[in-house]
N, C-alpha and C positions, 0 to 999 in steps of 0.2 A: 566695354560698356554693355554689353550683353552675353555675359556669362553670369547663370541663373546661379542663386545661391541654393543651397541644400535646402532650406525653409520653402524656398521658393519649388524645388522639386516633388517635396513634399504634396506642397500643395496643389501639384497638377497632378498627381498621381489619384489626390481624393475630387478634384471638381468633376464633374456627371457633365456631361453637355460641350454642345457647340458654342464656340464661343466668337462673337461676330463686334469687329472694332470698326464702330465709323468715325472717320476724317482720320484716318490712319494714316496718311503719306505726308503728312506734316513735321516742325520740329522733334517730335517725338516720338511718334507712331510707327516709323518703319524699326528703331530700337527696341521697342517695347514690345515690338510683333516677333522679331528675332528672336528676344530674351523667353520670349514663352515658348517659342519652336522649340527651341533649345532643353528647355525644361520640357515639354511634354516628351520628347523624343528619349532623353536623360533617365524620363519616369516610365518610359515603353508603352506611353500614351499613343493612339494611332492618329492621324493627324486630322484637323479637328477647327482650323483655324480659318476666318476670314474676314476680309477686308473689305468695309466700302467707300470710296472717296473718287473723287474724280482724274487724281494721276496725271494731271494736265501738264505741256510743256513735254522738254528734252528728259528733266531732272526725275520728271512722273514716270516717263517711260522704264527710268533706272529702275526707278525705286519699286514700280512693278516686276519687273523683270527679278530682282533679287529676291522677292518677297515670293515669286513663283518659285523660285528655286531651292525656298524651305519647304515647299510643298503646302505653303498657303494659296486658298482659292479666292481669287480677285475678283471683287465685284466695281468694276470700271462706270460711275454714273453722277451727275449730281444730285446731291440729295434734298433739294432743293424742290426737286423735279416730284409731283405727287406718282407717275406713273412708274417712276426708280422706286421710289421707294417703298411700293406696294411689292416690286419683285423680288425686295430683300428676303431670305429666307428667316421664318420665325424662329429664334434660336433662344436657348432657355437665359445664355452669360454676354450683357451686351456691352460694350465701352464707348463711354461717347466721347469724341475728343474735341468735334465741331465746336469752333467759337471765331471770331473777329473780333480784334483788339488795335491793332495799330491801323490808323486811319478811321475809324470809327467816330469819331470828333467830327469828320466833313463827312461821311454817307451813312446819315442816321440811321437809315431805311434799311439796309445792308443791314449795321446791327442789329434792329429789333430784328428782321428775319432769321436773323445766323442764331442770334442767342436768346429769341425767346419763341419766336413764332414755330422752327425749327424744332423746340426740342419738344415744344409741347404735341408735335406730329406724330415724331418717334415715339413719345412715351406712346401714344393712344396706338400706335403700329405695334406695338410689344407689350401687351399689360399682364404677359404671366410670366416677364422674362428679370430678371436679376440684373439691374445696371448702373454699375458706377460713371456717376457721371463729371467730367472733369470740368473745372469751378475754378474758383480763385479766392483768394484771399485780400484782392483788392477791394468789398466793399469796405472790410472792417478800416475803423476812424484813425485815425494818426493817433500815438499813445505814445507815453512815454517808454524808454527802451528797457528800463530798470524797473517795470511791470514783468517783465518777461512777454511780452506782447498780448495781443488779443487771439482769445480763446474760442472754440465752437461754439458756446453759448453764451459769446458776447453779439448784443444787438448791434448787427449792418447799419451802416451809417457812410453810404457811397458816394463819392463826388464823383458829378461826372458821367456823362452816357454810356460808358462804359461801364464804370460800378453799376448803374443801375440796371443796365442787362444784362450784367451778370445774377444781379438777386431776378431778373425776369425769369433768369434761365433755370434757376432752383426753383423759383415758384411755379412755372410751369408741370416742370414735372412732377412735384408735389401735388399742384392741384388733380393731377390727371391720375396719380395715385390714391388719393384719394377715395375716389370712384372704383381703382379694381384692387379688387384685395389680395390678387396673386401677384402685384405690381411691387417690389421691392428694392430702392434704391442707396445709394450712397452717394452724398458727395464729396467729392475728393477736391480738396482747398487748396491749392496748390500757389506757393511763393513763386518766386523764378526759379527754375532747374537750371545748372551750370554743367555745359557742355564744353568741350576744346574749342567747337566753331561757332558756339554762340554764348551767353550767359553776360554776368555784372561784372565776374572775373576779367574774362576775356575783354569786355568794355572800357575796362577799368585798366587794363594794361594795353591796350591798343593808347589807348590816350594814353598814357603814361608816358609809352615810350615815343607819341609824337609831338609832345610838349601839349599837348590837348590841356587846357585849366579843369577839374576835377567838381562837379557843385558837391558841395557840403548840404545844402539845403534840406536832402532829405538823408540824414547824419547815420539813420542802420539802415543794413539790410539782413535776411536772415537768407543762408546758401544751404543747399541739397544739392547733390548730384543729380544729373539726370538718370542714372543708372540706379540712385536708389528712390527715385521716383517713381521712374517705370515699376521698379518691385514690386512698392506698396502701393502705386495702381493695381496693380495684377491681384496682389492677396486682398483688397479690399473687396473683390466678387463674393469672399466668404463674409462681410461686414453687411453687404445689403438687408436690409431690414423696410419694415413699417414703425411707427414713423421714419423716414430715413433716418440713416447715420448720417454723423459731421465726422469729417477727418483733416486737422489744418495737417499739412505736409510740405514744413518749410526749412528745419536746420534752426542751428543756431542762429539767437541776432549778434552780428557782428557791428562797431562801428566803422564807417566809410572812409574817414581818416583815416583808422590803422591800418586798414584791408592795403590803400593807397600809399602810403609809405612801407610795408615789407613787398608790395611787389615793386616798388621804385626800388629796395634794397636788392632785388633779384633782378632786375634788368638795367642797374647801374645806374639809374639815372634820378632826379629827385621829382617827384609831383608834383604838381600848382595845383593850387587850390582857388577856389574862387566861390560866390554868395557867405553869407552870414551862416555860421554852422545852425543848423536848424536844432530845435528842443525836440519835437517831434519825429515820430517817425511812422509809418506803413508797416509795422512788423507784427508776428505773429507768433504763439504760443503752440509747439507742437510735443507737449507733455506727453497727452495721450495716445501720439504716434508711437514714439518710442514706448511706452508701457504696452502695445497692441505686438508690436515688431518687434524689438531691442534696438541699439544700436545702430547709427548707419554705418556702409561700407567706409565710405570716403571722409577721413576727416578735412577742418578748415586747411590745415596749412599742405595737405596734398595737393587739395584743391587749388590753391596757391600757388605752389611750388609747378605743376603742371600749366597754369594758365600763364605764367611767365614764360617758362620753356616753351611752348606753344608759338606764343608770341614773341619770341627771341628768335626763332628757328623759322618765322615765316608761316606758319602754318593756315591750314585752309579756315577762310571765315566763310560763314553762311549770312555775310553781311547784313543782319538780321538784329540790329542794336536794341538792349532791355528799352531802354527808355528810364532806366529806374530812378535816376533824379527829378521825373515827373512827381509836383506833390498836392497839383489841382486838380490829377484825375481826367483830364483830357491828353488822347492819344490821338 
């Protein structure tokens, strides 16, 4: 899961700068942090890299600990906190990974600070720095699947406290670019990333194999690995622009049904199904990804054929469920 592609070596060999990931100790962040140690180290890069997040708990203290032992330097603080995050060092390459999504539906206030009040801090803390900032793909409107889904420059159209602090969290920082013209951003749109301990896969064969009923309601989803995620996070620091980029980075749209019958083929057992299969869906168009990157590492039926095995073999959950049969937009 983080072993840097040659693209990806490449491209640490040309980035200039320190480069600083906040809410790094999350689902994603301590991977994504590795995969560039890796590639800078790979490209004879000197080391370069740092983290800010709060590391909280038993799990924080882990994931601290391994991330020091790439010879990443750990900034331990919340960022929440105006006087943290005045001590963050001003670094030219920023990743923002900070958001709140599940349970956002009952602590509004949490939301808006996580994902709008929050970024628009950071941007105004960084305005000559380069930052991709991690986004979603959930404002865009339910569509049909045989669109190919929605596209960068299709207009947001969010259900839900959550969609809409997510478009808070773009327009934030947009507005505050705006204002500095060395301020150059991307967002990175981001479907679900499918990991072994977490993802639709893993979801979707956990139930499987517990007789769990399957909704149809929201009938695609589109899969990316989380390892070719993390990548084209990483190379999108060379995408940051005025006006921002858009980047959807989602995979194919798959349907829900079939996904759920070849893993009931791979774990023996048959899926139930349950709600009316839905016409619409949450999905999205990631053309331009692949014309930017090529190809992804991982294709659907690896992806598959793993999340089965996974979950055949017992393997570790981060009991961390997508949610992805959600289709009102409340989390």
């Amino acid at each position: 899961m983080t072993e840097p592609t040659s693209d990806l070596v490449e491209f640490a060999a040309r980035l200039q700068g320190e480069i600083l990931i906040l809410g790094g100790s999350g689902k994603m962040g301590p991977e994504l942090i590795e995969m560039l140690a890796r590639a800078d180290q790979q490209a004879g890069v000197a080391p370069r890299l740092l983290v800010g997040s709060r590391f909280s708990g038993e799990s924080g203290s882990a994931t601290r600990a391994s991330l020091e032992s790439l010879g990443v330097r750990v900034l331990q603080g919340d960022l929440t906190d105006p006087a943290f995050q005045q001590s963050l060092p001003r670094v030219e390459n920023l990743i923002f990974m900070v958001g709140f999504k599940f349970g956002s539906a009952d602590d509004p206030g949490r939301a808006i600070q996580m994902n709008c009040v929050l970024p628009a801090e950071i941007a105004m803390s960084f305005p000559e720095a380069r930052i991709v900032v991690f986004s979603s793909t959930n404002p865009y409107p339910l569509t049909e699947a045989a669109t190919g889904g929605s596209r960068e420059s299709d207009e947001l159209r969010p259900e839900g406290l959550y969609g809409w602090s997510v478009v808070g969290r773009e327009t934030a920082f947009r507005a505050v670019a705006s204002g500095h013209t060395h301020l150059h951003l991307c967002f990175f749109r981001l479907a679900y990333a499918q990991h072994l301990a977490y993802g639709v896969l893993v979801d979707l064969a956990r139930m499987i194999a517990a007789g769990e009923p399957v909704s149809l309601a929201m009938p695609y989803v589109n899969l990316v690995s989380q390892r070719d995620a993390n990548e084209r996070a990483l190379r999108c620091l060379e995408l940051c622009a005025r006006p921002p980029a858009i980047l959807n980075v989602c995979g194919p749209v798959q349907p829900v049904r079939s996904l759920a019958e070849r893993l009931g083929e791979l774990l023996g057992c048959d899926p139930v199904f349950a709600d009316a299969e839905g016409r619409l869906a949450r999905v999205s168009n990631d053309e331009r990804c692949r014309e930017l990157f090529g190809p992804y590492q991982d294709g659907v039926d690896e992806m598959l054929e793993a999340a089965a095995g996974w979950v055949a073999d017992g393997g570790e959950s981060w009991d961390k469920p997508t949610k992805f049969g959600v289709a009102n937009g409340k989390y």
